[in-house]
C-alpha positions as CSV (number, residue, x, y, z in Angstrom):
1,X,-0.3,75.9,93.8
2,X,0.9,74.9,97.0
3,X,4.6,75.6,98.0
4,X,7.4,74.5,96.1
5,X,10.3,72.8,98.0
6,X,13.2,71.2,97.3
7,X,11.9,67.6,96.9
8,X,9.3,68.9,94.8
9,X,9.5,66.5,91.3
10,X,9.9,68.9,88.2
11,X,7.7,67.0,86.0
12,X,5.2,67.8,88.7
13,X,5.9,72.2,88.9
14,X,5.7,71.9,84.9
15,X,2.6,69.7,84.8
16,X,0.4,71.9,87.6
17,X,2.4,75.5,86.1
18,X,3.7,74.9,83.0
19,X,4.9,79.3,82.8
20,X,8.0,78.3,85.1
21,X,9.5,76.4,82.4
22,X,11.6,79.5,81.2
23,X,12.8,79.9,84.8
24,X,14.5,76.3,85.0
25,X,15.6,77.2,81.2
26,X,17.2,80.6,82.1
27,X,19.7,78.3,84.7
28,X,20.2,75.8,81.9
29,X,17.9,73.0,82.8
30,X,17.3,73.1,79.2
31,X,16.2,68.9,79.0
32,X,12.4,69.5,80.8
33,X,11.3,67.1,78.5
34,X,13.3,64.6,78.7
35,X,12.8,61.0,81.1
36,X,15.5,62.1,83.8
37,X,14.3,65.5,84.3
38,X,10.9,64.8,84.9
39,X,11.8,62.7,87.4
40,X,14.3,64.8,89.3
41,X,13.8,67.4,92.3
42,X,14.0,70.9,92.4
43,X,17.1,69.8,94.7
44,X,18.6,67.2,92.5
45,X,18.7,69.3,89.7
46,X,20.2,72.3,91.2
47,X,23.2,70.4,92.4
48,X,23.7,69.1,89.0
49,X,23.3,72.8,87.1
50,X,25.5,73.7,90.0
51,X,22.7,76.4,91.1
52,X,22.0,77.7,94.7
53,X,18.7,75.4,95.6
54,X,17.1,78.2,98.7
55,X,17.7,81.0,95.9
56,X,15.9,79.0,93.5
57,X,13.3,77.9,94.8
58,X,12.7,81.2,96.5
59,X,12.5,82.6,92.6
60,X,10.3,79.6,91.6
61,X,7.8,80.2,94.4
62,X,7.7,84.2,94.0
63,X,6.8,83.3,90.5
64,X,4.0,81.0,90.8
65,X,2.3,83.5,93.7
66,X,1.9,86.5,91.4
């Protein structure tokens, strides 16, 4: 998978790797399902679950390297 950033859509990390779902669930993005979620960014959705977006995504990308 190419690198996630923060305009990266979730619906899009969750479609192409589906095993980061419990990272957004351990920072209480616990609606991946739902309409507004899949539509959001990484950024977007940070500033909403009041999480840091660089130490996200840094997280998210370590994850889907390994």
């Amino acid at each position: 998978m190419a690198q996630i950033s923060k305009d990266t859509i979730i619906g899009d990390i969750l479609t192409i790797a589906p095993e980061t779902a419990p990272l957004f669930l351990e920072i209480g993005m616990h609606c991946l399902g739902c309409a507004m979620s899949s539509g959001e960014t990484v950024e977007e959705a940070c500033a909403v679950h009041g999480v840091d977006t660089d130490a996200f995504l840094a997280k998210l990308n370590a994850f889907v390297k390994d």
